[in-house]
C-alpha positions as CSV (number, residue, x, y, z in Angstrom):
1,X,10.3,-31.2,27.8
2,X,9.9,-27.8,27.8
3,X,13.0,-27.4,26.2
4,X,11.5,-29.1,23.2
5,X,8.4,-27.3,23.2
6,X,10.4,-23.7,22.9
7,X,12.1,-25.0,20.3
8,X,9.1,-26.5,18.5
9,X,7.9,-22.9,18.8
10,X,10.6,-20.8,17.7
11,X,11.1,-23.6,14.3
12,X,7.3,-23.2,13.7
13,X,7.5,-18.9,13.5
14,X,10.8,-19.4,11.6
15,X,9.2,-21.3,8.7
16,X,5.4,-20.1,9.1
17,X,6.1,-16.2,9.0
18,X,8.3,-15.3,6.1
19,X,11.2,-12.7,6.6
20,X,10.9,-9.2,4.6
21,X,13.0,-8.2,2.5
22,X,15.9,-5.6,3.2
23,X,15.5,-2.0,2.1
24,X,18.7,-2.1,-0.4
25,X,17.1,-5.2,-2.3
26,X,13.9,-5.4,-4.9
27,X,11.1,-6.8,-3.6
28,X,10.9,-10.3,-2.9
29,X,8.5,-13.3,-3.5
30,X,6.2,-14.5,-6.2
31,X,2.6,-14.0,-5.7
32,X,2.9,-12.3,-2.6
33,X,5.5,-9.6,-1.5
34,X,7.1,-8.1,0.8
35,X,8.9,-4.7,0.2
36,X,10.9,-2.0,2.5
37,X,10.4,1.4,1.1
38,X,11.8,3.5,3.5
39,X,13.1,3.3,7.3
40,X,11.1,1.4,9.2
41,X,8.3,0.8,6.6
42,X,6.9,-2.6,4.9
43,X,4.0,-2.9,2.8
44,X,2.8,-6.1,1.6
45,X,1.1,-7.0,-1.7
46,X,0.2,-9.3,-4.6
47,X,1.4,-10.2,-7.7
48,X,0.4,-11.4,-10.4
49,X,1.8,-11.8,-13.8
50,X,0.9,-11.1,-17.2
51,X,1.4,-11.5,-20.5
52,X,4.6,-10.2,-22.2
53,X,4.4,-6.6,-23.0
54,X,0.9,-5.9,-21.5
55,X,0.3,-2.8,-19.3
56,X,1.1,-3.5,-15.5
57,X,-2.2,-2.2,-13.1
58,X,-1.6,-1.2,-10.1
59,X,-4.9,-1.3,-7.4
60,X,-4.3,1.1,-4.0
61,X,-7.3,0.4,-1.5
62,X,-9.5,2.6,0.2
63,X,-9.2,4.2,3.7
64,X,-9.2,0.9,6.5
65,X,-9.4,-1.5,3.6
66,X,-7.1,-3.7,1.9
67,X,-6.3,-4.8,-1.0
68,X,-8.8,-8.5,-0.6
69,X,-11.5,-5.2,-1.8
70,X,-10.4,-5.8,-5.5
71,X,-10.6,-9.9,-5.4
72,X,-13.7,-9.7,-8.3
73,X,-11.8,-7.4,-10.6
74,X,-8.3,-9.1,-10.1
75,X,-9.6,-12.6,-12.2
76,X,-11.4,-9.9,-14.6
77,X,-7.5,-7.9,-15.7
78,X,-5.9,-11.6,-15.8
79,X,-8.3,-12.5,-18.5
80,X,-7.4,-9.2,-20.4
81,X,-3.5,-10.4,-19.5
82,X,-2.6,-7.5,-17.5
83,X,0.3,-7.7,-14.6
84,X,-1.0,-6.9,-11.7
85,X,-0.2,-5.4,-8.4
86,X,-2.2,-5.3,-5.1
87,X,-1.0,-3.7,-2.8
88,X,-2.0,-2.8,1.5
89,X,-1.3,0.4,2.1
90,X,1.0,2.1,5.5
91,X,-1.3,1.2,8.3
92,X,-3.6,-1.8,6.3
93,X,-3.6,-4.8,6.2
94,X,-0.8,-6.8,6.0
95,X,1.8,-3.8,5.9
96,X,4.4,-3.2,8.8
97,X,6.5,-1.0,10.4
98,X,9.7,-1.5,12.7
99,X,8.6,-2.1,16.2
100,X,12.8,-1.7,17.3
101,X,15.1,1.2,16.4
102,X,18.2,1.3,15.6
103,X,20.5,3.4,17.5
104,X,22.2,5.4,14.4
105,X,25.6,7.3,15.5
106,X,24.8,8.3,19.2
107,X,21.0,9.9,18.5
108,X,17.9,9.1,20.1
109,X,15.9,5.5,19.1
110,X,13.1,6.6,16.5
111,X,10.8,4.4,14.6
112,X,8.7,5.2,11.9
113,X,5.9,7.7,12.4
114,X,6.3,7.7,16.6
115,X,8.6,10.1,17.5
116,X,11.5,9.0,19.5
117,X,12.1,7.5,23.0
118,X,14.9,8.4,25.5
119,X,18.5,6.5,25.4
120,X,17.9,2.9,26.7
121,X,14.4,2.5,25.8
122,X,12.4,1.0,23.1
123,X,9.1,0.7,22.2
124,X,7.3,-2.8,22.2
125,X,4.3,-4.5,20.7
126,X,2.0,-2.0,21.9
127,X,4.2,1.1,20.8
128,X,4.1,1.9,24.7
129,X,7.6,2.9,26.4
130,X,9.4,-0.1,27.5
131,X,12.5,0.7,30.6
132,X,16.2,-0.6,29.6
133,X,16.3,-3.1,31.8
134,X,13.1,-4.9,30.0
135,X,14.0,-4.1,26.7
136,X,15.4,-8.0,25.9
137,X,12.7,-9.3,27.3
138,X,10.1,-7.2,25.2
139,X,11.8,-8.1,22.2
140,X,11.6,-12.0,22.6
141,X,7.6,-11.6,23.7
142,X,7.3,-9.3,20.3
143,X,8.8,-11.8,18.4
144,X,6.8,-14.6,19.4
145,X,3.8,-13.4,20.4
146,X,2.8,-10.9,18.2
147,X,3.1,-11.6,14.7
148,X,6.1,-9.9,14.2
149,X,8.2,-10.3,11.5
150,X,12.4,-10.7,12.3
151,X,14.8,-9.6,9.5
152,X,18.6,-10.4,10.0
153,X,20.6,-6.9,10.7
154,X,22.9,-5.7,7.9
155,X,25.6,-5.4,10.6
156,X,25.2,-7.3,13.3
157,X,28.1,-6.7,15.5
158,X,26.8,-3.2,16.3
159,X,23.0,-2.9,15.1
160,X,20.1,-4.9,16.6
161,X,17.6,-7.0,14.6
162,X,15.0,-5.6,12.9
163,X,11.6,-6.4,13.7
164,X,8.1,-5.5,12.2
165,X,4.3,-5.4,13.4
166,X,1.0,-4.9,11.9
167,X,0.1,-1.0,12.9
168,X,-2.9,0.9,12.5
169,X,-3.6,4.3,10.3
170,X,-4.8,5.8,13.2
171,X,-3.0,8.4,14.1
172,X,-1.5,9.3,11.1
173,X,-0.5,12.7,10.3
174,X,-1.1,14.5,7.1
175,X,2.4,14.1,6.4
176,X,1.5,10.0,7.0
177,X,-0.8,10.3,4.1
178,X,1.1,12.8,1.8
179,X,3.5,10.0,1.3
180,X,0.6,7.3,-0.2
181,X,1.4,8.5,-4.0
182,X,5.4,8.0,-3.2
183,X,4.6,4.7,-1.9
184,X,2.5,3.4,-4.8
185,X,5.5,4.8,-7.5
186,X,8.1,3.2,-5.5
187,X,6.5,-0.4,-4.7
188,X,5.7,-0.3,-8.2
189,X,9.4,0.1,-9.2
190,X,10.7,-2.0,-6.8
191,X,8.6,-5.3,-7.6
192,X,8.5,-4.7,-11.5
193,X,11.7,-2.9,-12.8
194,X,8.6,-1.0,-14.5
195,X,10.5,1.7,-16.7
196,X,9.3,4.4,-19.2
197,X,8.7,2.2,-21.8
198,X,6.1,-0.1,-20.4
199,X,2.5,0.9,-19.9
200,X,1.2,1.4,-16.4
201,X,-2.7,2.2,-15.1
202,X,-3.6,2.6,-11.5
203,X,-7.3,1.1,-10.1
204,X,-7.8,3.6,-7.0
205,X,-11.2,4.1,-4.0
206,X,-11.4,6.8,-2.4
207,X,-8.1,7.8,-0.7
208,X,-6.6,5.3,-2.5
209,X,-8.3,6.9,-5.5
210,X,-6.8,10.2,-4.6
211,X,-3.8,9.0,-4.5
212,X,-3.8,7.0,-7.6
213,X,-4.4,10.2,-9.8
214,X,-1.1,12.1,-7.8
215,X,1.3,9.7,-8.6
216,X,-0.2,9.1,-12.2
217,X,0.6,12.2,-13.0
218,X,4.3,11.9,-12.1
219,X,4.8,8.9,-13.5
220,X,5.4,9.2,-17.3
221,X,4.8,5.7,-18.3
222,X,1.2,5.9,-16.2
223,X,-1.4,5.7,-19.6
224,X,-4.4,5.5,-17.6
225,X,-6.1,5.9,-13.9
226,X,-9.3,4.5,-13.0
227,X,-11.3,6.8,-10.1
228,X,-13.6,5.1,-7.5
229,X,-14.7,8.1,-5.6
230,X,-12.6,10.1,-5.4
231,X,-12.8,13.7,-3.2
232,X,-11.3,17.2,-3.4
233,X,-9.6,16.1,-0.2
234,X,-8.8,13.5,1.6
235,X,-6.5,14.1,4.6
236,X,-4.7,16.4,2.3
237,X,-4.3,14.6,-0.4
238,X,-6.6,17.1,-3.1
239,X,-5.8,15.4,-6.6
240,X,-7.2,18.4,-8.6
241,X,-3.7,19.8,-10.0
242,X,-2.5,16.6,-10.7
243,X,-5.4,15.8,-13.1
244,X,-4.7,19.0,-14.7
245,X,-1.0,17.9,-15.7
246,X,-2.1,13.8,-16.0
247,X,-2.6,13.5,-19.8
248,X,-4.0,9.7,-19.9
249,X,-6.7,8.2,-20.3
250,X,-9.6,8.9,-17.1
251,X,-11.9,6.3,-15.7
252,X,-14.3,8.3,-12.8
253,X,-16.9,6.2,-11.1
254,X,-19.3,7.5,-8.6
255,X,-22.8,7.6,-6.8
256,X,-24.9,10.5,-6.4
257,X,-26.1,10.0,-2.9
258,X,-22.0,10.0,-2.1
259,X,-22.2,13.6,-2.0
260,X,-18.7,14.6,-1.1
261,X,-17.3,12.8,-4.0
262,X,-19.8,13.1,-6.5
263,X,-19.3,16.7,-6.3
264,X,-15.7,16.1,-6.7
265,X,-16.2,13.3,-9.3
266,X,-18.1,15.8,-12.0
267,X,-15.6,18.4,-11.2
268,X,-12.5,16.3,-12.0
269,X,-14.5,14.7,-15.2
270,X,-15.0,17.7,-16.8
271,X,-11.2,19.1,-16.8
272,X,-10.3,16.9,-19.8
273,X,-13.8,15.7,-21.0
274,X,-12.2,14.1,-24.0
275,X,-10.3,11.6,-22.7
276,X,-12.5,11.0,-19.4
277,X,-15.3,8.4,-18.8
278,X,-17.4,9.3,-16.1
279,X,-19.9,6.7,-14.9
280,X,-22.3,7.7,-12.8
281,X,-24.8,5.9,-10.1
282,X,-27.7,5.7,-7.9
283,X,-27.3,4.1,-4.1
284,X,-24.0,2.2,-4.9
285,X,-22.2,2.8,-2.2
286,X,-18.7,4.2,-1.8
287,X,-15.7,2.8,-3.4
288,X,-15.0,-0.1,-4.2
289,X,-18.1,-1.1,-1.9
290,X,-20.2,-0.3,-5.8
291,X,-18.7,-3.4,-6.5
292,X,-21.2,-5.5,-4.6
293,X,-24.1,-3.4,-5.8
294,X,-23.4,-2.8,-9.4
295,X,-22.2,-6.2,-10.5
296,X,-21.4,-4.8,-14.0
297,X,-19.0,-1.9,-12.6
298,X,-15.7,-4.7,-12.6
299,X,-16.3,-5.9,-15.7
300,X,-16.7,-2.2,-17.3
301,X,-13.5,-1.2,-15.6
302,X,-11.4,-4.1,-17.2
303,X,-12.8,-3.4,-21.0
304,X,-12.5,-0.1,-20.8
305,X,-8.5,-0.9,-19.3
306,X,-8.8,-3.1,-22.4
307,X,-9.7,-0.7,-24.7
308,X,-6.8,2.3,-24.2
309,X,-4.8,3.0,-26.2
């Protein structure tokens, strides 16, 4: 009997937790995705498609968000037939990292963004230090217990399965969140095929917002960003020189008791005045939290997507 309730179990996880997709391949999935962008990092999003030869928009989240925060404006772009693409971001929401190394030609065990543990250890659920002799047994509790999600290893006579776990920004270190505007250009890629040719225009809050503007502006087929308070600097991510060299189309949205950013917000709208929309407000909150105070702000955002040229 327990026999049969183990296996129940482990058949259940199979088919209710979807596998992620290896780092060599494009994305995978329809509306939602899962896609490796670099060793030991998964971020999860959603897509949705458009009409033929509309612009794709891209929406990154703000700072322990996710990307649920753009569910009123998402309905708003299909009706203008945009592709979209929500994304979490590292650390939120659904997005994942690998829980076990790999032991890669004799060096120590690493996983993303912890360091790396001595020979013969790992790191479990919990990203504590886990002895040798436990490490089996840590991996079969992390794959059923914890939400984790099992990939098949490339090689598997000499390389261990991959696993991946929800995992928190916390902790991050600036160089954690330098890599936001690398991440948005290369999930883009990855689940599109976008090339030069085809429009692009990224919805950012905040950090998110921040980061929408630095990859914009090394992305030549990026037409137009839209700005939801946005800051000189956000864990080091200060978008100022990249709105200097974006030459799109601006969408800046702020409210004045949102200090920080306000201050920012007039500063970035006036470097290219002629091709930036600044709306400004009163006690709206930060973000995409203005959504639930100024009910009109999704609906001005999608026209004026609409409306570029």
């Amino acid at each position: 009997m327990k026999e049969l309730i183990i296996t129940f179990a482990i058949s259940f996880l199979m088919f209710a937790v979807p596998p992620p997709v290896p780092a060599d391949t494009p994305c995978a999935g329809g509306t939602r995705f899962s896609c490796v962008i670099e060793y030991g990092v998964m971020l999860v999003g959603d897509r949705y498609a458009g009409e033929n030869g509309k612009p794709i928009v891209l929406l990154l989240h703000m700072l322990g968000r996710n990307r649920k925060d753009y569910a009123v404006l998402i309905p708003l772009l299909q009706k203008k037939g945009f592709e979209i693409v929500a994304v979490d971001l590292r650390g939120h929401g659904d997005s994942a990292r690998r829980i076990v190394p790999e032991k890669v030609k004799g060096k120590p065990l690493r996983t993303a963004g912890t360091g790396s543990t001595s020979a013969g250890e790992k790191l479990d659920g919990t990203l504590k230090r886990v002895p040798k002799k436990r490490a089996e047994e840590t991996e079969r509790e992390a794959d059923m217990s914890s939400g984790t999600l099992s990939e098949p290893a490339i090689n598997k006579t000499d390389a261990p399965p991959r696993l991946y776990a929800k995992y928190t920004y916390e902790g991050f270190r600036t160089e954690d969140w330098a890599r936001l505007p690398d991440d948005a250009r290369t999930v883009l890629a990855k689940v599109t095929g976008t090339n030069r040719k085809r429009p692009v225009y990224i919805v950012g809050a905040s950090i998110g917002a921040n980061a929408a503007a630095i990859a914009a502006a090394q992305m030549p087929s990026a037409r137009a960003i839209v700005l939801l308070s946005p800051g000189e600097d956000y864990h080091g991510l200060a978008p100022e020189a990249a709105l200097k060299t974006f030459e799109g189309q601006v969408f800046i949205a702020s409210s004045a008791e949102d200090n920080q950013s306000y201050s920012a917000s007039k500063k970035f709208a006036a470097i290219a005045p002629d091709r930036t929309k600044f709306q400004s407000y009163h006690n709206a909150g930060h973000g995409t939290n203005m959504f639930s105070k100024e009910l009109a702000l999704p609906g001005k955002i999608a026209d004026w997507l609409a409306g570029v040229k």
